[in-house]
C-alpha positions as a Markdown table, in Angstrom:
| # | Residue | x | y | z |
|---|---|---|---|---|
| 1 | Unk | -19.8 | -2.4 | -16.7 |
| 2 | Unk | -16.2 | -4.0 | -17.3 |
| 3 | Unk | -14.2 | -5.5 | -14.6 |
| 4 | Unk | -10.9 | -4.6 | -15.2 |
| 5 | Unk | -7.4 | -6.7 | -13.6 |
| 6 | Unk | -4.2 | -5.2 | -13.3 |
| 7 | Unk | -1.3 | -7.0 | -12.9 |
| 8 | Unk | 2.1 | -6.0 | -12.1 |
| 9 | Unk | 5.7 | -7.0 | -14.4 |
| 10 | Unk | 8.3 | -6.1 | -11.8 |
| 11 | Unk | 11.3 | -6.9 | -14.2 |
| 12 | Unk | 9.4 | -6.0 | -17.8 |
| 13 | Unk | 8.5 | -2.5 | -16.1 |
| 14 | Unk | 4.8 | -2.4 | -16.6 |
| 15 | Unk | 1.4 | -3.1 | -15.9 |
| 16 | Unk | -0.5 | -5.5 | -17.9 |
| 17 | Unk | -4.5 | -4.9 | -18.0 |
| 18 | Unk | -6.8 | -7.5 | -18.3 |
| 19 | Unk | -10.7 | -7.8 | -19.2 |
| 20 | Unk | -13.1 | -10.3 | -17.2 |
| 21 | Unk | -15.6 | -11.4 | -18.4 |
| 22 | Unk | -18.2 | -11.7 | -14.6 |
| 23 | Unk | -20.2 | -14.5 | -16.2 |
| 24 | Unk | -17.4 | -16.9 | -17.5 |
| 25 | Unk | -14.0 | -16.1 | -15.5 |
| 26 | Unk | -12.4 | -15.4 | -19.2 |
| 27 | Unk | -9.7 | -13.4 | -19.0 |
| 28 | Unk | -8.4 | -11.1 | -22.6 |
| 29 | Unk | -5.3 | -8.9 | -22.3 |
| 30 | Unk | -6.0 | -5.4 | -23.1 |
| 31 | Unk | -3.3 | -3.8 | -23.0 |
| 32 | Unk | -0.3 | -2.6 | -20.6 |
| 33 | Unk | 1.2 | 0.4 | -19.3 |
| 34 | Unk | 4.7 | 1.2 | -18.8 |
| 35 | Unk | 6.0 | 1.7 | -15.0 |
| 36 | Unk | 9.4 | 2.4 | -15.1 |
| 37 | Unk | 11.3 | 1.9 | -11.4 |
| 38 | Unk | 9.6 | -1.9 | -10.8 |
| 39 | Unk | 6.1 | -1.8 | -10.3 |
| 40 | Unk | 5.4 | -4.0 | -7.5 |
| 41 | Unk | 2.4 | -4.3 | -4.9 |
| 42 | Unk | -1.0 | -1.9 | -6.0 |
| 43 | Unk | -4.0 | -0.7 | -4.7 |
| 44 | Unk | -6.9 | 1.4 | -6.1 |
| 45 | Unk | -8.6 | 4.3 | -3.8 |
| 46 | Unk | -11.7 | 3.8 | -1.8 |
| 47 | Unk | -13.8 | 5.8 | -5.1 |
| 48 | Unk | -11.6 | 3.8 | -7.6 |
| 49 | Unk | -10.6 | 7.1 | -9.1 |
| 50 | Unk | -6.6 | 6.1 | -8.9 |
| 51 | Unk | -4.3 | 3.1 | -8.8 |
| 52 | Unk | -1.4 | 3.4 | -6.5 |
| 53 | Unk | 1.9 | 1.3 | -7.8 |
| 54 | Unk | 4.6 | 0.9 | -5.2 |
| 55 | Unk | 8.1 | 1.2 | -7.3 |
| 56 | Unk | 10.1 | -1.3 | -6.1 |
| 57 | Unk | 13.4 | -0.4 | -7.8 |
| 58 | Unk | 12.6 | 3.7 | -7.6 |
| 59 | Unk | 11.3 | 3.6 | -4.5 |
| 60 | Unk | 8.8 | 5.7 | -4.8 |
| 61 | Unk | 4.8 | 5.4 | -5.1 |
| 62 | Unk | 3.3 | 6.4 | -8.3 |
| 63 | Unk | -0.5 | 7.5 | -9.0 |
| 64 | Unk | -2.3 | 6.6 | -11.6 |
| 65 | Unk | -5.7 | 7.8 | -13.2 |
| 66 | Unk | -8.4 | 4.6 | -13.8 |
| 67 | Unk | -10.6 | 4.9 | -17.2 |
| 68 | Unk | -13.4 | 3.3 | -16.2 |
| 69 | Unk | -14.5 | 2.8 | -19.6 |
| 70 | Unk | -11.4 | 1.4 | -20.9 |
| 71 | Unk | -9.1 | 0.1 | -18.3 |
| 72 | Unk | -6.3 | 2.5 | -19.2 |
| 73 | Unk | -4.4 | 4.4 | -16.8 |
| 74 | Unk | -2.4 | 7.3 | -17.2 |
| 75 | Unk | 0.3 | 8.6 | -14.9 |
């Protein structure tokens, strides 16, 4: 199974998502998501269904759905 990273761009508005590799640590950018209104801190539910994405700038809290097979999420 993957292991997925997601990391926030406050100021480029988005989320960047990143593929680990468990055995070596490597790290390959996989794509990104656009979060308009400042992504800032995140957190994924207790089942890992969704990723939560406090808007700094918008304040507001958006949801997003987790692919488990490829990373993506989708508001």
């Amino acid at each position: 199974m993957p292991y997925y990273i997601y990391v926030s761009a406050t100021g480029d508005n988005r989320i960047s998502i990143w593929n680990m590799n468990r055995e070596t640590g490597k790290l390959d950018e996989q794509g990104m998501v656009a979060a308009e209104g400042g992504p800032a801190a995140m957190t994924a539910s207790p089942d890992e269904k969704f990723m939560y994405v406090a808007m700094r700038q918008a304040k507001q809290i958006h949801s997003f759905r987790i692919d488990h097979s490829t990373g993506g999420l989708s508001l």
